[in-house]
VEXSESE-681860 format. One record per atom (N, C-alpha, C, O, CB): residue in three letters; x, z, y. Coordinates in steps of 0.001 Angstrom, whole numbers. Atoms other than C-alpha are relative to their C-alpha. Glycine has a CB too. Layout:
<nodes>
 code      px      pz      py
  ALA       X       Z       Y
...
</nodes>
This chain:
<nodes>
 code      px      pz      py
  UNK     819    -741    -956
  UNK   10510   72670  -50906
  UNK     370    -383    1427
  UNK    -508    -575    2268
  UNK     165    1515    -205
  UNK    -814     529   -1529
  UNK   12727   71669  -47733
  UNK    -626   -1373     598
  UNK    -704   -1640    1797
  UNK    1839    -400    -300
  UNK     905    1339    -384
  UNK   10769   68145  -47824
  UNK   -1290     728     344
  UNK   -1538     531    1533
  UNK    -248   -1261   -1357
  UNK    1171    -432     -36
  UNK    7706   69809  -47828
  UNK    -360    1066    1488
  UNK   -1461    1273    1998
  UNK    -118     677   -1421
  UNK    -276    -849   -1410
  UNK    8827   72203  -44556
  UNK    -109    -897     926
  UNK    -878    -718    1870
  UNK    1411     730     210
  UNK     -88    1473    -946
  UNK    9508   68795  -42792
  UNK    -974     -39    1126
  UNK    -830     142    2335
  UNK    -367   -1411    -910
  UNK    1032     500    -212
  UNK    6121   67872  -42440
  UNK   -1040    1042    1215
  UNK   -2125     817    1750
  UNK    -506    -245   -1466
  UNK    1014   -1020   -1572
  UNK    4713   70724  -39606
  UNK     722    -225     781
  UNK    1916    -508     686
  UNK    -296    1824     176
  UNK    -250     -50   -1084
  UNK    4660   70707  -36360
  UNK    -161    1354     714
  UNK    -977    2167     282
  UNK    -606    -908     431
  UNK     201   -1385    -529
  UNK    4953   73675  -34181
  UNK     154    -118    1473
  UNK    1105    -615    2075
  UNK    1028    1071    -607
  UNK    -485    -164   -1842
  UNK    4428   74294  -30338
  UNK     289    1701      53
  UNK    -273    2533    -658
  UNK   -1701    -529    1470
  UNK    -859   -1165    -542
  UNK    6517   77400  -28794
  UNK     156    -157    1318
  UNK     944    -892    1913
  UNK    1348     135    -589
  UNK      -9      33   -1213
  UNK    5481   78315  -25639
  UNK     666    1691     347
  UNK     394    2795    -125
  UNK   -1557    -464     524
  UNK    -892   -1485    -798
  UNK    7867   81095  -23605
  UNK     478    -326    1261
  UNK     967   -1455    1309
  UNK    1489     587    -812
  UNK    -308     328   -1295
  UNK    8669   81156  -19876
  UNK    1206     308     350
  UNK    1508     416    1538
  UNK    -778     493     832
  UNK   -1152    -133    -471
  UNK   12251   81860  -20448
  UNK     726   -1118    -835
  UNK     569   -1064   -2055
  UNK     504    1440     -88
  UNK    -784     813      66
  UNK   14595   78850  -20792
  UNK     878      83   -1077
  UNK     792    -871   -1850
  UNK     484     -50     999
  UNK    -897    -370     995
  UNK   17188   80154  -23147
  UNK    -851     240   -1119
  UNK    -694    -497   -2092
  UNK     868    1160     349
  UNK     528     127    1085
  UNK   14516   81588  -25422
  UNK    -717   -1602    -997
  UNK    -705   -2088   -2128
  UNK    -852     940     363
  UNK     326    1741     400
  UNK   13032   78033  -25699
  UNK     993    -351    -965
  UNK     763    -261   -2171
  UNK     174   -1215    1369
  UNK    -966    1131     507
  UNK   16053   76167  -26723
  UNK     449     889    -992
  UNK     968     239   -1899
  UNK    1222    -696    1046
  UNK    -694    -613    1312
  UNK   17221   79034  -29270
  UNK   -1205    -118   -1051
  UNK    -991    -336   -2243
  UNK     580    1758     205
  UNK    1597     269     967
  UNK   13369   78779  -30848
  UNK     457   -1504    -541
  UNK     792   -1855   -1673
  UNK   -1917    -101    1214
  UNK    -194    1691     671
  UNK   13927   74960  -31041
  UNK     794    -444    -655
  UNK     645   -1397   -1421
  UNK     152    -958     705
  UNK   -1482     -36    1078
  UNK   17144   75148  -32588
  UNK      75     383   -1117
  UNK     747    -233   -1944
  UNK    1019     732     322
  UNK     351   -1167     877
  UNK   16333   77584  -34821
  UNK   -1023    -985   -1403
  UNK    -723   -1115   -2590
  UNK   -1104    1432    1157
  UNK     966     747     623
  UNK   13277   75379  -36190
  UNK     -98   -1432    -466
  UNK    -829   -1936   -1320
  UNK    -811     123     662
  UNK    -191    1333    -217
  UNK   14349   72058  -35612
  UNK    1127      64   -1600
  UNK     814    -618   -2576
  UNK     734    -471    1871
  UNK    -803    -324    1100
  UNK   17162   73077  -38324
  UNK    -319     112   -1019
  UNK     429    -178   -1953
  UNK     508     805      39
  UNK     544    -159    1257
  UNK   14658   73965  -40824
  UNK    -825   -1576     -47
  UNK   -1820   -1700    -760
  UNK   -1021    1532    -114
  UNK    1282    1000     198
  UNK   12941   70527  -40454
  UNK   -1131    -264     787
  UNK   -1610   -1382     971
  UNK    -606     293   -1000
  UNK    1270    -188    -688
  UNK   10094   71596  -38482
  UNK      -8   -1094    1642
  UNK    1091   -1275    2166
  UNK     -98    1911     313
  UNK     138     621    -983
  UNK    9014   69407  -35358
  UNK    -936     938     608
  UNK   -2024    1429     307
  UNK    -329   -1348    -184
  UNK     315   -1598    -939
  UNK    8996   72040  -32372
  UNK    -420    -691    1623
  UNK     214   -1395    2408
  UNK    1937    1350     174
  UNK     475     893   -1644
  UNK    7016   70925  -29088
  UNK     515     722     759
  UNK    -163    1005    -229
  UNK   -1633    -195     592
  UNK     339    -865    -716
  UNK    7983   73551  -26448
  UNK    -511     302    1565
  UNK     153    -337    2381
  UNK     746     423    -242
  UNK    1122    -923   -1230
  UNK    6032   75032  -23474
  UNK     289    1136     916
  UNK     161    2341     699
  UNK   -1116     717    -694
  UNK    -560   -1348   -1177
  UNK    7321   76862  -20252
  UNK    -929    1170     544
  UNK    -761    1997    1439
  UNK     447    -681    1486
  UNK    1401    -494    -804
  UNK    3732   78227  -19968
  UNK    -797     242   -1195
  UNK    -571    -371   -2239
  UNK    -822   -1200    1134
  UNK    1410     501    1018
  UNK     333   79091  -22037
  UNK    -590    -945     789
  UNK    -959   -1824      10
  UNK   -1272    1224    -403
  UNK     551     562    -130
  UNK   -1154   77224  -19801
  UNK     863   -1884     -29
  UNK     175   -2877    -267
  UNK    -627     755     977
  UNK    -527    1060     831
  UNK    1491   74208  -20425
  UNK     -89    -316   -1511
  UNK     212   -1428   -1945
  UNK    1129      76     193
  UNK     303      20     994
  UNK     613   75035  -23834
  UNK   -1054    -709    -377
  UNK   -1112   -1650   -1169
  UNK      -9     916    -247
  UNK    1608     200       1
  UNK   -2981   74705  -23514
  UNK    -280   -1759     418
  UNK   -1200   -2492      56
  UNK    -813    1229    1390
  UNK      33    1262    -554
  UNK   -2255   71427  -21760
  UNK     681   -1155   -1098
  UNK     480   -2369   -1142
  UNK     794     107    1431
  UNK   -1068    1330    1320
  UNK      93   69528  -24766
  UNK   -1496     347   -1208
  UNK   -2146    -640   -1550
  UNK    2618     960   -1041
  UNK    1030     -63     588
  UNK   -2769   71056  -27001
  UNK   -1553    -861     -36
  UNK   -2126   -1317   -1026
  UNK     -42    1011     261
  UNK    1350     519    -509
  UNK   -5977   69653  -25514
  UNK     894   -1819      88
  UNK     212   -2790    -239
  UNK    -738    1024    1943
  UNK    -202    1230    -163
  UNK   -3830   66452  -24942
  UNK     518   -1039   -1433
  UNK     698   -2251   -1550
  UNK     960      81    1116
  UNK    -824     299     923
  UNK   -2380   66198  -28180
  UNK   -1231     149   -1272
  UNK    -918    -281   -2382
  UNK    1436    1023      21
  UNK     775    -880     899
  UNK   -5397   67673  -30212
  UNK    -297     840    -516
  UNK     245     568   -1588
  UNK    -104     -33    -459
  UNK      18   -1039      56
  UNK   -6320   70744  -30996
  UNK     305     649   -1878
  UNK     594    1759   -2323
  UNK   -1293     210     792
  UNK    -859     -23    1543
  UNK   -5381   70204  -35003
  UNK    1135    -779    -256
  UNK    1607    -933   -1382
  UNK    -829    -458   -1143
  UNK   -1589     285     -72
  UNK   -2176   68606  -34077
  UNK    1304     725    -480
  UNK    2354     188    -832
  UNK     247     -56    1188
  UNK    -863    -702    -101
  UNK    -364   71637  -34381
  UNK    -425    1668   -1413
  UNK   -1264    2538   -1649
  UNK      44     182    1835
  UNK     264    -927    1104
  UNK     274   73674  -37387
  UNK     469    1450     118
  UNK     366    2412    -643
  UNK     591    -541   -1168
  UNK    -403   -1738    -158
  UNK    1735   76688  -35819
  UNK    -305      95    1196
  UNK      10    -904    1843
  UNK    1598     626    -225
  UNK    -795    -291   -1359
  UNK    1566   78148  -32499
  UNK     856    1394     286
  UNK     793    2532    -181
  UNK   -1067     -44    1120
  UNK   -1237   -1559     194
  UNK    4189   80687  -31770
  UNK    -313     274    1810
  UNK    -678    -617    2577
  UNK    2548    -533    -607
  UNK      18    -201    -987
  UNK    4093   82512  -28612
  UNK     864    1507     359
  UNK    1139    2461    -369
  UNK   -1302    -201     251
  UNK    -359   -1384    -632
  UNK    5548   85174  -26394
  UNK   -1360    1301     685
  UNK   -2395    1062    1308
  UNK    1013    -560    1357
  UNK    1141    -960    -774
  UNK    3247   87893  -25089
  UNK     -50    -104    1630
  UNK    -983    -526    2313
  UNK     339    1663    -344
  UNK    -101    -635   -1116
  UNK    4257   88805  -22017
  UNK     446   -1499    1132
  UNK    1671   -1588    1219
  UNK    1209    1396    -231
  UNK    -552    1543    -861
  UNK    4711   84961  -19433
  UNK    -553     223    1359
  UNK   -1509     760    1921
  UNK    -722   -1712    -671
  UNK     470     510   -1555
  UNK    4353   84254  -16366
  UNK   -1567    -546      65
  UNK   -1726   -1091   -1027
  UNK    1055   -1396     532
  UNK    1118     693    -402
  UNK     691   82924  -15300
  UNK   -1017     831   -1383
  UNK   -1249    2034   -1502
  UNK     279   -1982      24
  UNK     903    -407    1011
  UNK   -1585   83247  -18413
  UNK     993     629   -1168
  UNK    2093      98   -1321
  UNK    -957   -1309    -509
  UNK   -1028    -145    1097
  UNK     -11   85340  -21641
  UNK    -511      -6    -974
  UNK   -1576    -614   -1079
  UNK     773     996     -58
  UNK     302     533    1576
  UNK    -311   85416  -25187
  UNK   -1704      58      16
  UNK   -2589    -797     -26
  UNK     798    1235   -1444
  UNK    1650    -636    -102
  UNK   -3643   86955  -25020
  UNK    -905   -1044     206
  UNK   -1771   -1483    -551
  UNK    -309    1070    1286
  UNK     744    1257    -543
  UNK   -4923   84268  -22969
  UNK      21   -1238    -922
  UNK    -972   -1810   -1371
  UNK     633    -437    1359
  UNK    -382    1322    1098
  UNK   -3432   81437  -25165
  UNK    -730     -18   -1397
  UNK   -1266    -980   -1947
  UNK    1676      37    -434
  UNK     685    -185    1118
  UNK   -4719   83090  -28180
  UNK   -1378     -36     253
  UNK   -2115    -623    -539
  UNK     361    1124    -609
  UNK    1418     285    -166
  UNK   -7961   83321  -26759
  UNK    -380   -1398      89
  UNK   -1334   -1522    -680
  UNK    -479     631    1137
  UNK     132    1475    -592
  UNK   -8290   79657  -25691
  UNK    -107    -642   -1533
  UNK   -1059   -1209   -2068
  UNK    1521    -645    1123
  UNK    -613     270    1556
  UNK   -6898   78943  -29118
  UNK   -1410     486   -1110
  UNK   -1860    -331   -1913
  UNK    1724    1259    -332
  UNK     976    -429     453
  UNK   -9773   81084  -30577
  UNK   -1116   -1089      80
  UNK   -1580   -1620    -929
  UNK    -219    1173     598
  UNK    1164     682    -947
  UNK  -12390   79063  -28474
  UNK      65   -1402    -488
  UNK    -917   -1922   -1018
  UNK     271      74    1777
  UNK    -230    1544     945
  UNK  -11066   75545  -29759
  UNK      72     -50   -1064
  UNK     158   -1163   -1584
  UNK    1021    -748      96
  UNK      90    -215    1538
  UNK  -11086   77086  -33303
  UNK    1086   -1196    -325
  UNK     949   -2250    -946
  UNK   -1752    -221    -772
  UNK   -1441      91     595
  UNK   -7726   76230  -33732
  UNK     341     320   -1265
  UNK     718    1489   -1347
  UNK     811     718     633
  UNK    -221    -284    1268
  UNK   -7148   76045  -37613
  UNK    1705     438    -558
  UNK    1969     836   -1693
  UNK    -565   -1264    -643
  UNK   -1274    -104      88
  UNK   -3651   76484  -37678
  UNK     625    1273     419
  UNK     220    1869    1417
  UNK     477    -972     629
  UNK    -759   -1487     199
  UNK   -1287   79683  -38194
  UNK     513     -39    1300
  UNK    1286    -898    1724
  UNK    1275     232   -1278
  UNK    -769    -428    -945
  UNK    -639   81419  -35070
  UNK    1205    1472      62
  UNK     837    2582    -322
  UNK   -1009      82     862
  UNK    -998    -912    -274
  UNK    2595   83618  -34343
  UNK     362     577    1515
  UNK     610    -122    2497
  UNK    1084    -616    -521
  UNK    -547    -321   -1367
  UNK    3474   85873  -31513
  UNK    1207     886    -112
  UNK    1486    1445   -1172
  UNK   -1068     700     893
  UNK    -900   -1089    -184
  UNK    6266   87971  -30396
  UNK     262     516     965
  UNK     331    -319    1867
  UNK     927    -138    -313
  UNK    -272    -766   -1031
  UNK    7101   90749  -27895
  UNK     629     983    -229
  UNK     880    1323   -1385
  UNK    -880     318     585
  UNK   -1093   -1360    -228
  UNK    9161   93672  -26991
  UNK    -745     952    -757
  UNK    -835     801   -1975
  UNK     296     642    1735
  UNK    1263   -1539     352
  UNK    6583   97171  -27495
  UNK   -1163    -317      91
  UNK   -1675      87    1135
  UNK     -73    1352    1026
  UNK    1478     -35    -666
  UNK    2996   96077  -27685
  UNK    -408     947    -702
  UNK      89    1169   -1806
  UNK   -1002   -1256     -50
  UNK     832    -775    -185
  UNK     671   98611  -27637
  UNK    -786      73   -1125
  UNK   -1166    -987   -1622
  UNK    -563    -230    1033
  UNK    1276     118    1405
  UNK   -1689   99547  -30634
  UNK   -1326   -1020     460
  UNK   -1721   -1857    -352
  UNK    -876    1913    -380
  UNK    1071     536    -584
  UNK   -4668   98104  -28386
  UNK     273   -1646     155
  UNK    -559   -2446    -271
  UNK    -243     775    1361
  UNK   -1036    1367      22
  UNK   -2553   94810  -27832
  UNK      98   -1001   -1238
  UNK      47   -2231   -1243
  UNK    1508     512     130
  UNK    -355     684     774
  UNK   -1908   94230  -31125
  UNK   -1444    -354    -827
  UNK   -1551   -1323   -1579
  UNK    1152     625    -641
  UNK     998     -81     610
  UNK   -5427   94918  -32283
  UNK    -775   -1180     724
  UNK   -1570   -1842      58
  UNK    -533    1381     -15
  UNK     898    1246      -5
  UNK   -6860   92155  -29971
  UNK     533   -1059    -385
  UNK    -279   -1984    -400
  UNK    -517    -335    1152
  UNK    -545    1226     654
  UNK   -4358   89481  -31459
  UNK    -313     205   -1227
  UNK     -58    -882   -1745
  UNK    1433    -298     133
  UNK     525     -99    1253
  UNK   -5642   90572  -34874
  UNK   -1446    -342     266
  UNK   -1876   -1214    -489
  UNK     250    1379    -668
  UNK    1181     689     127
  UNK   -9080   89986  -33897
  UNK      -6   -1493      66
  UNK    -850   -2096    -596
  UNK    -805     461     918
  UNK    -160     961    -354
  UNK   -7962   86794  -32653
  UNK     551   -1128    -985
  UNK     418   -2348    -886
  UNK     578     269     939
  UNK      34     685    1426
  UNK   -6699   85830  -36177
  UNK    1579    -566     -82
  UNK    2050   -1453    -794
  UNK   -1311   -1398    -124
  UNK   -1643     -77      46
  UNK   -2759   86313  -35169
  UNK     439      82   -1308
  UNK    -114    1068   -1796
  UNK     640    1240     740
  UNK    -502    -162     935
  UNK    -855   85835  -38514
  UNK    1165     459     320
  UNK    1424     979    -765
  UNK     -64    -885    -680
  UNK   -1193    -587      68
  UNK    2304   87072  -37693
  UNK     247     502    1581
  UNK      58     -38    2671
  UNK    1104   -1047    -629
  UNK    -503    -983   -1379
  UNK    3627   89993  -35199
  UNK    1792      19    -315
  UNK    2360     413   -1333
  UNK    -878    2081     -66
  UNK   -1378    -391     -42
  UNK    7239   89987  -34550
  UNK     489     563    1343
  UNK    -102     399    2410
  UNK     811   -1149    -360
  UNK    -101    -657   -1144
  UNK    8965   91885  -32230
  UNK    1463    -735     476
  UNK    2353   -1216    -226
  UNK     -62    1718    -210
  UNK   -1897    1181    -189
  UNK   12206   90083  -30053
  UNK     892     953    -188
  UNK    1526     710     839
  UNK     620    -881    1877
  UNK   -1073    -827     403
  UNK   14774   92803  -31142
  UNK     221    -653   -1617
  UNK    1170    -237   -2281
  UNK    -442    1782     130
  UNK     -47    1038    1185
  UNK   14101   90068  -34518
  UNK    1261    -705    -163
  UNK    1684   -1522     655
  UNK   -1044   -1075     158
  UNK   -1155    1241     191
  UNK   17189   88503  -36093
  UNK    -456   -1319     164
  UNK   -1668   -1522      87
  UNK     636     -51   -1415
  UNK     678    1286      28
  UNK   17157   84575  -35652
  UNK    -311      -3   -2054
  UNK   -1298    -228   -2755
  UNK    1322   -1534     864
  UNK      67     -86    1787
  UNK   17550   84860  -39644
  UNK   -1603      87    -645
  UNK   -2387    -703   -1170
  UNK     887    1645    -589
  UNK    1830    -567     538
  UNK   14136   87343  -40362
  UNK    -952    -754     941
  UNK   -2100    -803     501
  UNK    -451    2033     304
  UNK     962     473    -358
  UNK   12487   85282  -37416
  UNK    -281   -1332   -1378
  UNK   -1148   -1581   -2215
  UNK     263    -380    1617
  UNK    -375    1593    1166
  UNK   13600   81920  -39620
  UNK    -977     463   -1001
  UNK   -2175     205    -880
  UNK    1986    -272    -927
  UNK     378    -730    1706
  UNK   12656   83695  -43174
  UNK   -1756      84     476
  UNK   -2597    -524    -186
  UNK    1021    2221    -499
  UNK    1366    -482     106
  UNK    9237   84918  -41842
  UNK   -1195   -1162     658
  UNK   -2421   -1257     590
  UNK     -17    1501     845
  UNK     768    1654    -264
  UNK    8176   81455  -40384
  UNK    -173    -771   -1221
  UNK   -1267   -1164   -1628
  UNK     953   -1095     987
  UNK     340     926     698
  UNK    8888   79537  -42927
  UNK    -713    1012   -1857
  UNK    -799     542   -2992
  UNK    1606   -1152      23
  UNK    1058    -559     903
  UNK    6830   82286  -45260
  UNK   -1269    -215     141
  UNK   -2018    -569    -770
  UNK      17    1189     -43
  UNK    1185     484    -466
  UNK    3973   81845  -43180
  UNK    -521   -1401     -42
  UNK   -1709   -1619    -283
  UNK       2     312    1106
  UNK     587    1270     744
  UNK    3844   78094  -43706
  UNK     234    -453    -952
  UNK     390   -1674    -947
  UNK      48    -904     420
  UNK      37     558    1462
  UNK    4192   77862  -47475
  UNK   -1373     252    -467
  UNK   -1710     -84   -1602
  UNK    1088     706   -1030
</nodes>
């Protein structure tokens, strides 16, 4: 199964530095090839440049600097992005979480997340 994890790619966009490099670490360990993104809209930019079915996950933070999840996921919507998206944040809001479910969010995690259950619940989502 570990060969078979290999083979995705994932972009992880978050506007804090440390979270980055513990995401990439984290993923890079399981195999996975992790793009990451100081921005959605640096996101949006490796996406559109890279292809918009390039990328078999996108993981995101909610809450960034400039554009946030919301935005990303929307954009993401709009390019009918086939690929499993993930977000995570502190407290979102019932209303919050309900427009990333329209938006066709597969996974809500919250960052009070072990790296472990983040690990475990990624690589559930792409089997």
């Amino acid at each position: 199964m570990e060969n078979q994890l290999k083979k995705f790619r994932i972009l992880h966009a978050d506007d804090t530095e440390v979270i980055r490099d513990v995401m990439r670490k984290l993923l890079e360990q399981q195999g996975y090839t992790v793009i990451s993104a100081r921005s959605a809209e640096e996101a949006l930019s490796i996406i559109k440049s890279q292809g918009v079915h390039s990328f078999d996950l996108v993981i995101s933070d909610h809450n960034m600097d400039g554009l946030d999840g919301v935005a990303l996921f929307t954009e993401l919507f709009l390019l009918d992005f086939k690929g499993k998206k993930a977000l995570y944040a502190n407290k979102p809001s019932k209303e919050v979480l309900d427009m990333y479910k329209k938006l066709g969010v597969d996974l809500f995690m919250y960052k009070a997340i072990s790296t472990r259950e983040m690990r475990d619940q990624i690589n559930k989502l792409l089997q």
